[in-house]
C-alpha positions as a Markdown table, in Angstrom:
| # | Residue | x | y | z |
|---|---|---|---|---|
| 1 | Unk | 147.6 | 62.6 | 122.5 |
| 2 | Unk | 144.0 | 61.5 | 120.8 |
| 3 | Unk | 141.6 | 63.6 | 120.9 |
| 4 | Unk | 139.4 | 61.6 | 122.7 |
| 5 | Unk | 141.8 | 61.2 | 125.8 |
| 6 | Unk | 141.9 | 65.4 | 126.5 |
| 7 | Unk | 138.1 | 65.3 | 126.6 |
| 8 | Unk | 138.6 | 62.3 | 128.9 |
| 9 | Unk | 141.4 | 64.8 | 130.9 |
| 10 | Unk | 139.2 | 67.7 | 130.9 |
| 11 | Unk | 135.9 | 66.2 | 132.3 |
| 12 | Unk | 138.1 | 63.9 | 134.8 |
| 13 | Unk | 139.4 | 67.5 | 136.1 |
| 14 | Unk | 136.0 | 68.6 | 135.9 |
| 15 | Unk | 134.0 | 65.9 | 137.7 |
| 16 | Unk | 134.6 | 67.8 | 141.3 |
| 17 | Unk | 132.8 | 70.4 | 140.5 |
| 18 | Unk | 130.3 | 68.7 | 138.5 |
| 19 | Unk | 130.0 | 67.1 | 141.4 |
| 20 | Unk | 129.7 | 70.5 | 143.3 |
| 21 | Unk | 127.2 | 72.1 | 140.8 |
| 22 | Unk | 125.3 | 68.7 | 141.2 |
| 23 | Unk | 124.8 | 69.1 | 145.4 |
| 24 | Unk | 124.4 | 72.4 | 145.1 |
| 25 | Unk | 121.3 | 72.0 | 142.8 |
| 26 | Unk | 120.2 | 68.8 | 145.3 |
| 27 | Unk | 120.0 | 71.0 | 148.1 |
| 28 | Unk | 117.8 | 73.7 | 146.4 |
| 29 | Unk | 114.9 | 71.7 | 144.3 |
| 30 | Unk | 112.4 | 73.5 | 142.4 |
| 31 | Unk | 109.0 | 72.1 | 141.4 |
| 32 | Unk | 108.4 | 71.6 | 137.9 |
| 33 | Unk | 106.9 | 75.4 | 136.2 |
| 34 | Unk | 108.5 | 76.5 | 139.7 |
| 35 | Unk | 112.3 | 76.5 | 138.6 |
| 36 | Unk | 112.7 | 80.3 | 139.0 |
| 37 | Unk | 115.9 | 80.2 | 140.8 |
| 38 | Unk | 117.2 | 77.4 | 139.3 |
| 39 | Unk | 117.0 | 78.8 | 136.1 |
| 40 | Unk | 118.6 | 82.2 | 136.7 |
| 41 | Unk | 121.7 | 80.2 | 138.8 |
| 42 | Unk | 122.2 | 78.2 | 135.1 |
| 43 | Unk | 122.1 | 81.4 | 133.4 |
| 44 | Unk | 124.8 | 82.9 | 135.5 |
| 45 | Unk | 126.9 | 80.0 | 135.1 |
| 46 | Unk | 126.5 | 80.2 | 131.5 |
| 47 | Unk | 127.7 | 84.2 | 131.4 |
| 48 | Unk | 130.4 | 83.3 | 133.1 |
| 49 | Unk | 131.6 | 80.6 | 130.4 |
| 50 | Unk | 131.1 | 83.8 | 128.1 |
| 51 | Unk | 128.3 | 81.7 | 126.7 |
| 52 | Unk | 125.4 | 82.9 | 124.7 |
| 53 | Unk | 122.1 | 82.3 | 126.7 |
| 54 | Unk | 118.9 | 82.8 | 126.0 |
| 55 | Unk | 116.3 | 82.4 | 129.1 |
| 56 | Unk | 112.3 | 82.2 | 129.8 |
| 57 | Unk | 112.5 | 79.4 | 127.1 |
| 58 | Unk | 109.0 | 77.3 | 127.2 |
| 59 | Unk | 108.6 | 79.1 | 130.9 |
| 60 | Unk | 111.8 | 78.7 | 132.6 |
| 61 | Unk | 113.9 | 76.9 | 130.5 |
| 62 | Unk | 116.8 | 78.2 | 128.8 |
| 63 | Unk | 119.3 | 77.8 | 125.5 |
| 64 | Unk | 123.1 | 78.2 | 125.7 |
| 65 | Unk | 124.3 | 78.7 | 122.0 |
| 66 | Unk | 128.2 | 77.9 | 121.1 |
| 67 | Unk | 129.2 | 78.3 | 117.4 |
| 68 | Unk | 132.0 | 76.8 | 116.6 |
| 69 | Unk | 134.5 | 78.7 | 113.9 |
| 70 | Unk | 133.7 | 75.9 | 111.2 |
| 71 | Unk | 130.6 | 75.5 | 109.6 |
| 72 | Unk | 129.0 | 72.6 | 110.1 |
| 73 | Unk | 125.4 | 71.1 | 111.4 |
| 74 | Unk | 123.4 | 72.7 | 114.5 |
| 75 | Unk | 123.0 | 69.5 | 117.2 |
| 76 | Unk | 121.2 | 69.7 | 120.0 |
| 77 | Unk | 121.5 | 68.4 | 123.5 |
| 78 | Unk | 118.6 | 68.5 | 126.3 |
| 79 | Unk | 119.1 | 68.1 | 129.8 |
| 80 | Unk | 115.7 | 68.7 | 132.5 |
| 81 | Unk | 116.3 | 70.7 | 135.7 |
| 82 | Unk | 112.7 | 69.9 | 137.8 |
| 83 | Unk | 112.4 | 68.2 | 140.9 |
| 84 | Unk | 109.6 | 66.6 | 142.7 |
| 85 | Unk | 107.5 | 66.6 | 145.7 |
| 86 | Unk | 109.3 | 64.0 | 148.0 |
| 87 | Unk | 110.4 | 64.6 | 151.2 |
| 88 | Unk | 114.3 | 63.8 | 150.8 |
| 89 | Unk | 115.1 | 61.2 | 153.6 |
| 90 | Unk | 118.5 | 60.9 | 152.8 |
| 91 | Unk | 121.3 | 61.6 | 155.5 |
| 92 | Unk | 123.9 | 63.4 | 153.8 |
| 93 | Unk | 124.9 | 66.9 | 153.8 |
| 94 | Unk | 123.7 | 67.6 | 150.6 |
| 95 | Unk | 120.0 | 66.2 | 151.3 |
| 96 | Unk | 117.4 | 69.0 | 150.3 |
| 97 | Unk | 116.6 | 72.1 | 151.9 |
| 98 | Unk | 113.3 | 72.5 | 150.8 |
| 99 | Unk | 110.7 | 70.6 | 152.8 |
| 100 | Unk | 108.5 | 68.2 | 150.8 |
| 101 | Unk | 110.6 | 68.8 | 147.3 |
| 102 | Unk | 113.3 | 66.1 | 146.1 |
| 103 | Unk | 115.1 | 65.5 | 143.1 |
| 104 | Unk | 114.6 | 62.2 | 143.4 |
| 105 | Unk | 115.1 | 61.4 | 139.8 |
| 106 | Unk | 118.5 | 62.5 | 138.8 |
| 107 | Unk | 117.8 | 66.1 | 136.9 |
| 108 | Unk | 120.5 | 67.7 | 139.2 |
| 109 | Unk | 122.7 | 65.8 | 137.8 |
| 110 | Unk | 121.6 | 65.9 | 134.2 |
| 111 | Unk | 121.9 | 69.6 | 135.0 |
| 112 | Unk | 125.5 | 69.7 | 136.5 |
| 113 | Unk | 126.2 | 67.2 | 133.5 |
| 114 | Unk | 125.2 | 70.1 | 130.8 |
| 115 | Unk | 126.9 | 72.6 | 132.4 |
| 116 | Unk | 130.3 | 70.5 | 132.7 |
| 117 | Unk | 129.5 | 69.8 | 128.6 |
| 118 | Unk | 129.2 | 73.5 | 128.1 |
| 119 | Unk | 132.5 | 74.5 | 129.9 |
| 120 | Unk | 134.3 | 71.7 | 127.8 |
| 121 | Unk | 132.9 | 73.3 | 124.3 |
| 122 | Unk | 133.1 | 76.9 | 125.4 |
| 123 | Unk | 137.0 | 76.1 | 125.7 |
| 124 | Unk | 137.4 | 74.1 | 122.9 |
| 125 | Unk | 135.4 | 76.6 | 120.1 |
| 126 | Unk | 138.3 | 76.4 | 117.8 |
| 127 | Unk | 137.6 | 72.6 | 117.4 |
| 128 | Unk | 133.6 | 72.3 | 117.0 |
| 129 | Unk | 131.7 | 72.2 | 113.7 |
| 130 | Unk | 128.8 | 73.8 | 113.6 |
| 131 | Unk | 127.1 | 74.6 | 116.7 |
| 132 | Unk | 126.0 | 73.1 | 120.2 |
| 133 | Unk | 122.9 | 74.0 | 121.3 |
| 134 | Unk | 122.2 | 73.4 | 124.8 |
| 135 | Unk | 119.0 | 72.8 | 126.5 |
| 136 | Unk | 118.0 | 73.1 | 129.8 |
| 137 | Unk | 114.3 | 72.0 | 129.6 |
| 138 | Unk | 111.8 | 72.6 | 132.8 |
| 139 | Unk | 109.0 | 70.6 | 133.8 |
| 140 | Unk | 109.6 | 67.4 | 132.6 |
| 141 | Unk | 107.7 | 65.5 | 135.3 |
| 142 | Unk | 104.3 | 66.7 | 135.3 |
| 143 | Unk | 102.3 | 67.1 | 132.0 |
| 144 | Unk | 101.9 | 68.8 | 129.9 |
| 145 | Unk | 105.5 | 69.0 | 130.3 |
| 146 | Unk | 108.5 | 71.6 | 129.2 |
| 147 | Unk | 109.2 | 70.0 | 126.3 |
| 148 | Unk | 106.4 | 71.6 | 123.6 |
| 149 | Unk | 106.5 | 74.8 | 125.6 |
| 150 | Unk | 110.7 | 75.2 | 124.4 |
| 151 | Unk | 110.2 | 73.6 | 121.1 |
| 152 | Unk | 107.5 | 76.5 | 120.4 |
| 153 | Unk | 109.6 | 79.1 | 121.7 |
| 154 | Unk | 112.2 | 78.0 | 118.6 |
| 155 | Unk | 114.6 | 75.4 | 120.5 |
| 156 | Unk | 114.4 | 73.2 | 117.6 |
| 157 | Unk | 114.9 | 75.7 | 114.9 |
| 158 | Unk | 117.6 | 74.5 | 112.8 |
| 159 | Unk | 118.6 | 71.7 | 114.7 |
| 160 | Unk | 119.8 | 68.6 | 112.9 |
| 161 | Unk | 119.6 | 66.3 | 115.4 |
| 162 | Unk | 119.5 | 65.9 | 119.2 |
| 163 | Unk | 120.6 | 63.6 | 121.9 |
| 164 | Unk | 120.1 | 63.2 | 125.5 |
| 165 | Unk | 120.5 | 61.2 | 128.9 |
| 166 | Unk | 119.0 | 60.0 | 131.5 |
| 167 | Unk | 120.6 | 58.8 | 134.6 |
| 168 | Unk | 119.3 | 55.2 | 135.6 |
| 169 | Unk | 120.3 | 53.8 | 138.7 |
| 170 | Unk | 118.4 | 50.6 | 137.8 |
| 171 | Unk | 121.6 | 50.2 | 135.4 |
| 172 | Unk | 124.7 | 49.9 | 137.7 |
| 173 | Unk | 127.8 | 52.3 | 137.0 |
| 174 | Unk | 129.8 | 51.8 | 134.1 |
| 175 | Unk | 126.9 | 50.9 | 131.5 |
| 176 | Unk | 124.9 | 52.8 | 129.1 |
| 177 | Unk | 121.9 | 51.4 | 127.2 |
| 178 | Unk | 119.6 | 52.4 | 124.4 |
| 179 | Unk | 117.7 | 50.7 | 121.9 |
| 180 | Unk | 116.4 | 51.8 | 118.0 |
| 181 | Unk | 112.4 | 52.3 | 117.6 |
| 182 | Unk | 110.3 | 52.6 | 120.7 |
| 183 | Unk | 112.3 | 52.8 | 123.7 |
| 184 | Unk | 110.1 | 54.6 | 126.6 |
| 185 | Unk | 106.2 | 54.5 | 126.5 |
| 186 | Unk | 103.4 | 56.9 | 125.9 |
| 187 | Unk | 101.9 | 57.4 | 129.3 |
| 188 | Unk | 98.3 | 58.9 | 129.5 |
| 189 | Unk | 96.4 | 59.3 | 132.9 |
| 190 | Unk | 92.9 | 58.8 | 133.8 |
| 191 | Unk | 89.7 | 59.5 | 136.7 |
| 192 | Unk | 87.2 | 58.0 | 136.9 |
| 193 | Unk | 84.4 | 59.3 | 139.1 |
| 194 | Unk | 81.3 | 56.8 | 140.1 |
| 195 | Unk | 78.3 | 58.4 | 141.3 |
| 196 | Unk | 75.7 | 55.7 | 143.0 |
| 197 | Unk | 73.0 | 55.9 | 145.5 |
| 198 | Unk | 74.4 | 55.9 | 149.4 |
| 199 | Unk | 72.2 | 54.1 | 151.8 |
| 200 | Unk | 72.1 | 52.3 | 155.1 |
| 201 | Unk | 74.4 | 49.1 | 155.6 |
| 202 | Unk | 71.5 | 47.0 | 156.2 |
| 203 | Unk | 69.2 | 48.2 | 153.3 |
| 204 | Unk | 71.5 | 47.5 | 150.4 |
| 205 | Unk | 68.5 | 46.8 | 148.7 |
| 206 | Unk | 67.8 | 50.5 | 148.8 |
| 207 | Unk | 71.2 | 51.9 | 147.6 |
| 208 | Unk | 73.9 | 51.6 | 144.4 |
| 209 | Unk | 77.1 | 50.4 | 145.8 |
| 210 | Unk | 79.8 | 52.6 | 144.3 |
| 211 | Unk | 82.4 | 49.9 | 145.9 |
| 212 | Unk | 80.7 | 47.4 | 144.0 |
| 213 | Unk | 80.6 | 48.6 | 141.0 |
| 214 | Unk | 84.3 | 50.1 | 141.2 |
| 215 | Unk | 85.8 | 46.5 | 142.4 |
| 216 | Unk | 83.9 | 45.3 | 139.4 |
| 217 | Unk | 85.5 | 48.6 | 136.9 |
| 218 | Unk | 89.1 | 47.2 | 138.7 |
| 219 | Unk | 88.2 | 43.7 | 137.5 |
| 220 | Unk | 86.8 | 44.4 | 134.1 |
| 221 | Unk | 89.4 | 46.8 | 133.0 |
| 222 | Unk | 92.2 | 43.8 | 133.1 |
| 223 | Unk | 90.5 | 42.3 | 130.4 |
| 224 | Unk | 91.9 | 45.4 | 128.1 |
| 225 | Unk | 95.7 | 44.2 | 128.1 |
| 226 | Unk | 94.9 | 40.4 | 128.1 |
| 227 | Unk | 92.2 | 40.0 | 125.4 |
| 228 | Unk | 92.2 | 43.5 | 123.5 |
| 229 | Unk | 95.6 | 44.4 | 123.1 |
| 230 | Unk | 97.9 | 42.3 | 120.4 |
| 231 | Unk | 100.3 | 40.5 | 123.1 |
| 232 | Unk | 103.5 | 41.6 | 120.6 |
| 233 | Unk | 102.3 | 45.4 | 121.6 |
| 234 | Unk | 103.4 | 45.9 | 124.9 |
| 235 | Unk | 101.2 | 48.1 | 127.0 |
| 236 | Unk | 99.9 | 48.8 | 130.6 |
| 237 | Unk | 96.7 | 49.6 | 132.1 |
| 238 | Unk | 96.9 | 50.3 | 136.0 |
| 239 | Unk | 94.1 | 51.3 | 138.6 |
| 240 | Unk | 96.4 | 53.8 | 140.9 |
| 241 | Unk | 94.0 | 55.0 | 143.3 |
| 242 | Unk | 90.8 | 53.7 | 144.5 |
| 243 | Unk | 89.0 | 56.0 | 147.1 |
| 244 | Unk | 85.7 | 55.1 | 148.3 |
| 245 | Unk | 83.4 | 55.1 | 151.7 |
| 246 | Unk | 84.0 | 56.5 | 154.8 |
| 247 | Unk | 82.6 | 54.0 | 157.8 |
| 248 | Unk | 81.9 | 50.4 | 158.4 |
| 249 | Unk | 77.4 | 50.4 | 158.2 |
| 250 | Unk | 77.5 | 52.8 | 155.2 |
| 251 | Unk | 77.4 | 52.0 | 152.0 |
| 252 | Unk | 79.5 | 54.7 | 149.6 |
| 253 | Unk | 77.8 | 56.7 | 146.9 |
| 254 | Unk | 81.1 | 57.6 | 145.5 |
| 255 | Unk | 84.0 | 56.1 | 144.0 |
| 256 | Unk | 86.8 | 57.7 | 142.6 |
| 257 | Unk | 89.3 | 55.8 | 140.0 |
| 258 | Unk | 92.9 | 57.1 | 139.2 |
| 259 | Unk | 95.2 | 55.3 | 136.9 |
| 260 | Unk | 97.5 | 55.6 | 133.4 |
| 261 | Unk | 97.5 | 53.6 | 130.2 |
| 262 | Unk | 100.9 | 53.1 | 128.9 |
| 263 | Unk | 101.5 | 51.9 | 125.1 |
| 264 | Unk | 104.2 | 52.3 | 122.8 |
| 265 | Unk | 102.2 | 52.5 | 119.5 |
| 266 | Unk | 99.2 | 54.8 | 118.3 |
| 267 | Unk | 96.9 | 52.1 | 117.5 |
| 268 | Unk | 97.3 | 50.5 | 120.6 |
| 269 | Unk | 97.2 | 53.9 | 122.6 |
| 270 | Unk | 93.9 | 55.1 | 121.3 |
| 271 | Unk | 92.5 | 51.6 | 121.1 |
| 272 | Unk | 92.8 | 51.4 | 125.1 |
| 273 | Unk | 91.2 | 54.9 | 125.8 |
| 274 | Unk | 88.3 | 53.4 | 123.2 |
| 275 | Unk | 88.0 | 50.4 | 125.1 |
| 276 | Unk | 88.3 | 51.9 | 128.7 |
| 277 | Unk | 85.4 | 54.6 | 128.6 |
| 278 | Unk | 83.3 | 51.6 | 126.7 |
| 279 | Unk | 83.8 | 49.5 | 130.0 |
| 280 | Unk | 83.5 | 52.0 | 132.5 |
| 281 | Unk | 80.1 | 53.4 | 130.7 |
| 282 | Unk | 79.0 | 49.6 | 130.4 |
| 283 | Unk | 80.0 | 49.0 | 133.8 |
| 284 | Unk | 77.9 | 51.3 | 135.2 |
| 285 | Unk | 74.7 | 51.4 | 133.5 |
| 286 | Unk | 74.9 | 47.7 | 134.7 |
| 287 | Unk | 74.8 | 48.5 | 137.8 |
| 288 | Unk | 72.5 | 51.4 | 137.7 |
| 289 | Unk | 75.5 | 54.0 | 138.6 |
| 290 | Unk | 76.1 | 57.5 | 136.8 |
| 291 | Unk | 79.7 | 58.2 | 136.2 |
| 292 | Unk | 82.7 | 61.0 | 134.9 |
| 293 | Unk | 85.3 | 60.0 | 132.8 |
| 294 | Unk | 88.0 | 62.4 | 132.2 |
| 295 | Unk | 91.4 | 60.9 | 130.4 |
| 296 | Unk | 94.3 | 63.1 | 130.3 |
| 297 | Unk | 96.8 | 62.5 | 127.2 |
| 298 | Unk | 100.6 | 62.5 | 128.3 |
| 299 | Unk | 103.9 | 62.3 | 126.3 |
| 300 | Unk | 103.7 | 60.6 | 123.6 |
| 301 | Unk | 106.3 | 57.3 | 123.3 |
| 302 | Unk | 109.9 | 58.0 | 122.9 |
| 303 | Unk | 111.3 | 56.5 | 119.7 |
| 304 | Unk | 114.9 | 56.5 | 118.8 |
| 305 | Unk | 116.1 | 57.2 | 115.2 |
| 306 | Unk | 117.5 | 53.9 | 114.1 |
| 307 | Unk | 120.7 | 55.5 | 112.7 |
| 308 | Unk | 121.8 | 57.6 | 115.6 |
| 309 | Unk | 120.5 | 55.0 | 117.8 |
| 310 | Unk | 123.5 | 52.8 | 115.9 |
| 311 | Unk | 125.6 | 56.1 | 116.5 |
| 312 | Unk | 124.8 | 55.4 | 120.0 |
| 313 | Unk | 126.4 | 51.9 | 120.1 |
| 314 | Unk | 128.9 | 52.6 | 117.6 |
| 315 | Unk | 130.0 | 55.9 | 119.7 |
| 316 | Unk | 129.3 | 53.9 | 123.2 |
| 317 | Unk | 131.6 | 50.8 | 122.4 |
| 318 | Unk | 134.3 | 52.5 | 121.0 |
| 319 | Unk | 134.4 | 55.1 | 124.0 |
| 320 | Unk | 133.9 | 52.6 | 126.9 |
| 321 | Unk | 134.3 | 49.3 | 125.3 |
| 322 | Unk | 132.0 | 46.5 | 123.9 |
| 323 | Unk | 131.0 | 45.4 | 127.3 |
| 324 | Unk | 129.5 | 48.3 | 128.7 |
| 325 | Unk | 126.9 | 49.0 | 126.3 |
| 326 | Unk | 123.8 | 47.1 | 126.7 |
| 327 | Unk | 120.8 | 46.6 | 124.3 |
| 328 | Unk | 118.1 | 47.9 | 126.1 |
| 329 | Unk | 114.9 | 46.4 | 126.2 |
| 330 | Unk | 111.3 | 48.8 | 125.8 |
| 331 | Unk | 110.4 | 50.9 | 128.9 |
| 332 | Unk | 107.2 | 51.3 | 130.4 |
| 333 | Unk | 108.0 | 54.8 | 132.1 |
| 334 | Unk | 107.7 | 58.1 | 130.1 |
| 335 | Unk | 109.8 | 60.9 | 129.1 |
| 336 | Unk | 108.4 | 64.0 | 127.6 |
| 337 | Unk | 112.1 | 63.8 | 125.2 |
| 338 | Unk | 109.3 | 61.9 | 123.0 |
| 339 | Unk | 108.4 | 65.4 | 121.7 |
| 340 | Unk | 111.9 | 66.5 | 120.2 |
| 341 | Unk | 111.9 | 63.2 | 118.6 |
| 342 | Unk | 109.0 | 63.7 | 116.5 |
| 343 | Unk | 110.4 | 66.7 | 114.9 |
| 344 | Unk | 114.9 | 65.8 | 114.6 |
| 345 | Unk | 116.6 | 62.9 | 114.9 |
| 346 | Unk | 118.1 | 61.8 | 117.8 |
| 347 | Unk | 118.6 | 59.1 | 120.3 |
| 348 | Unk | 117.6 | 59.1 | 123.9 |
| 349 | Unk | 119.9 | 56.7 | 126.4 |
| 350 | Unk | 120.2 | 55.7 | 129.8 |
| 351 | Unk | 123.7 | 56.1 | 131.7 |
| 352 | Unk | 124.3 | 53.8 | 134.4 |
| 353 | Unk | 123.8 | 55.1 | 138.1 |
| 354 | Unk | 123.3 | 52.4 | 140.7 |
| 355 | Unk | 126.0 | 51.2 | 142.8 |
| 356 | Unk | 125.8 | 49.5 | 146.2 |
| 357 | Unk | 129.0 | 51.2 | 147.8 |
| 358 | Unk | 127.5 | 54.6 | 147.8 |
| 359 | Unk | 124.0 | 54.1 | 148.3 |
| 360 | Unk | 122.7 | 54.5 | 145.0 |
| 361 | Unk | 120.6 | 51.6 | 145.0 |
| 362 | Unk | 117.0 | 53.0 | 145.8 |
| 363 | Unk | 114.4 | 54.0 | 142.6 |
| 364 | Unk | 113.7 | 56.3 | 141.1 |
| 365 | Unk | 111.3 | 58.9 | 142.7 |
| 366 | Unk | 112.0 | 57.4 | 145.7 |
| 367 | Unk | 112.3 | 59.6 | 149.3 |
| 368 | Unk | 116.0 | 58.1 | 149.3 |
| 369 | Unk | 117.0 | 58.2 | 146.2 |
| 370 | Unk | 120.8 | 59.1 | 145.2 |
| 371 | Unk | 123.4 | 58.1 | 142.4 |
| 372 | Unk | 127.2 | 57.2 | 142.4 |
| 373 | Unk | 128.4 | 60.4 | 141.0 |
| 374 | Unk | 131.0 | 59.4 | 138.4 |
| 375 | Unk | 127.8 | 58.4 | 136.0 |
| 376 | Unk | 128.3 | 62.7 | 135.4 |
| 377 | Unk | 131.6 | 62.1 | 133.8 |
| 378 | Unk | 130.6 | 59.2 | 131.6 |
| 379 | Unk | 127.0 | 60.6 | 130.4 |
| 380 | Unk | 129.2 | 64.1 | 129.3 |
| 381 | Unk | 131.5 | 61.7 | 127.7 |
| 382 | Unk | 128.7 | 60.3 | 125.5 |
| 383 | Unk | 127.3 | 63.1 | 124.7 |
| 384 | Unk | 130.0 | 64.9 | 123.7 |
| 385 | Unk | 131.2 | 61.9 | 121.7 |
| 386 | Unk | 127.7 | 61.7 | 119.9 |
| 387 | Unk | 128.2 | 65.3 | 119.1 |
| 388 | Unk | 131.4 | 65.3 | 117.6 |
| 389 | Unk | 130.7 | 61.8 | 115.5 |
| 390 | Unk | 128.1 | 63.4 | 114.1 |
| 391 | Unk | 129.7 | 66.5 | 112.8 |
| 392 | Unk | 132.1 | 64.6 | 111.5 |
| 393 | Unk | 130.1 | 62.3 | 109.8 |
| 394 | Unk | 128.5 | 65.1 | 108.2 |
| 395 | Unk | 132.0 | 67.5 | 107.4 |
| 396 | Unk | 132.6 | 63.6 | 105.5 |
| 397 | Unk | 130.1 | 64.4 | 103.5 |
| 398 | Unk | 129.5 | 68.0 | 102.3 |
């Protein structure tokens, strides 16, 4: 028997209680820097595996260590165990237990996915080159993020490369997708904070609209992406919030802004924040308003490695066929993976997660969110595939 079909044996016999690990970890969500309990429950289930762990990695994150008994490169893989503050409307008996926190995005399940990956290695250490270093990052969903945090704390150090997954039900079950280059935006977020003159409804004469002069911020900051931005750069600028006034004969002396730029280049990034406080400063001295601009930097974009992101289709196609592995277009959604990528090599990929028959058709971070569950079985496939091309690729070549 191929190698390849026992590690399709073993994850097939494991997918129950992936599945298992994966409810489990639905029905207790922790809030990103919050994943206290979460965190110790992986650690247990690494001791058990008789697998080297070390914890409060980057806060609560963790690294489970398996050395294999040949020598060989150090290759990294990254799952994210947060959840966020939804209110899970799903009716199922796994729904969450904790009022007002979800994992609506699918870290459960990259979670139960590492730990199925680390039971397959930690039984198969006669077979591995090198080592498998796995991470369980926190905080991926609020900046600053977990990512910096572990890499600090050493989760790098050594590594030769590293790979990870995302769940996507946007992609139906069955398909994987990647790309080389910039795959997943930089996402920054912004306030902006008007500060007129209130006044009477019928004096306007007398006052400094702050509605006026934020519909006119709204309008004059679309100009940034359609006659600032070179159209073969993609990028975003979006007005989230607007939050103004409080009657019907008053006229507000505050306005507050909220939105994000997303870019997927540097230029273009800190071209935007340039141009942004330059209109909003404009804007309001126009208008006679004061202001407050505060712009918060986020993840920077997520950029594949052209050569493992060719691992990636090589690996995919030859795993699950040609027909199941798309060529992903850019992302305008962000991923705080961006951070390992600046420092290894790696590729960052998207497993398929939607299907109709079992629900899994809602977005993500939405109060109904859910995946078909077999998506476990295929993103542990991949990764474990990527692993061991890699070390073989590089035992080639010493």
């Amino acid at each position: 028997m191929q190698t390849e079909d026992i590690v399709d044996l073993e994850l097939e016999k494991l997918l129950p209680t992936m599945i298992k690990w994966r409810r489990h970890l639905h029905q207790y969500p922790e809030l990103s820097f919050h994943e206290r309990v979460t965190s110790s429950w992986i650690a247990s289930q690494m001791k058990e595996l008789g697998i080297e762990v070390q914890t409060g990695v980057g806060g609560h994150g963790l690294i489970a260590v398996i050395k294999g008994e040949k020598p060989g490169p150090v290759i990294a893989l990254r799952a994210d165990i947060d959840a966020l503050p939804i209110q899970d409307e799903k009716k199922c008996e796994y729904a969450s237990k904790v009022p007002n926190v979800m994992h609506a995005c699918g870290h459960d399940a990259h979670t139960a996915t590492m730990l199925a990956i680390a039971t397959y290695f930690a039984s198969n250490r006669s077979n591995i080159i090198g080592e498998r270093r796995l991470l369980f990052q926190p905080a991926e969903e609020v900046t600053p993020g977990g990512a910096k945090p572990m890499i600090e704390d050493g989760a790098l150090d050594g590594a030769d490369v590293i790979y990870g997954v995302h769940l996507w039900t946007p992609l139906a079950h069955g398909l994987i997708a990647s790309k080389p280059g910039p795959f997943m935006a930089a996402a920054d977020e912004f306030v902006i904070e008007i500060i007129g003159q209130g006044g009477h409804g019928g004096l306007p004469h007398q006052a400094v609209d702050a509605i006026l002069v934020g519909t006119s911020l709204v309008q004059a900051v679309q100009s940034i992406v359609s006659r600032n931005v070179n159209p073969l750069h993609p990028a975003v600028v979006t007005i989230g919030s607007f939050q103004a006034g409080s009657t019907n004969n008053v006229i507000a002396e505050r306005c507050r802004l909220k939105g994000t730029v997303r870019s997927f280049d540097d230029k273009t990034r800190w071209m935007i924040h340039d141009r942004l406080e330059s209109i909003v400063k404009h804007v309001c001295r126009m208008h006679g308003a004061e202001y407050e601009y505060h712009m918060r930097v986020g993840y920077p974009p997520v950029v594949n490695d052209d050569r493992e992101a060719e691992r990636f289709f090589k690996v995919g196609e030859r795993l699950f066929g040609e027909a199941a592995v798309v060529r992903s277009e850019a992302i305008t959604v962000a991923e705080d993976f961006s951070y390992y990528l600046e420092k290894v090599p790696g590729c960052f990929m998207f497993v398929g997660a939607g299907n109709e028959s079992c629900g899994a058709t809602y977005a993500h971070h939405h109060p109904k969110f859910d995946i078909d569950e077999r998506a476990m079985k295929r993103a542990a496939r991949l990764l474990i595939g990527l692993a061991e091309d890699y070390a073989n690729s590089m035992e080639m070549n010493v």
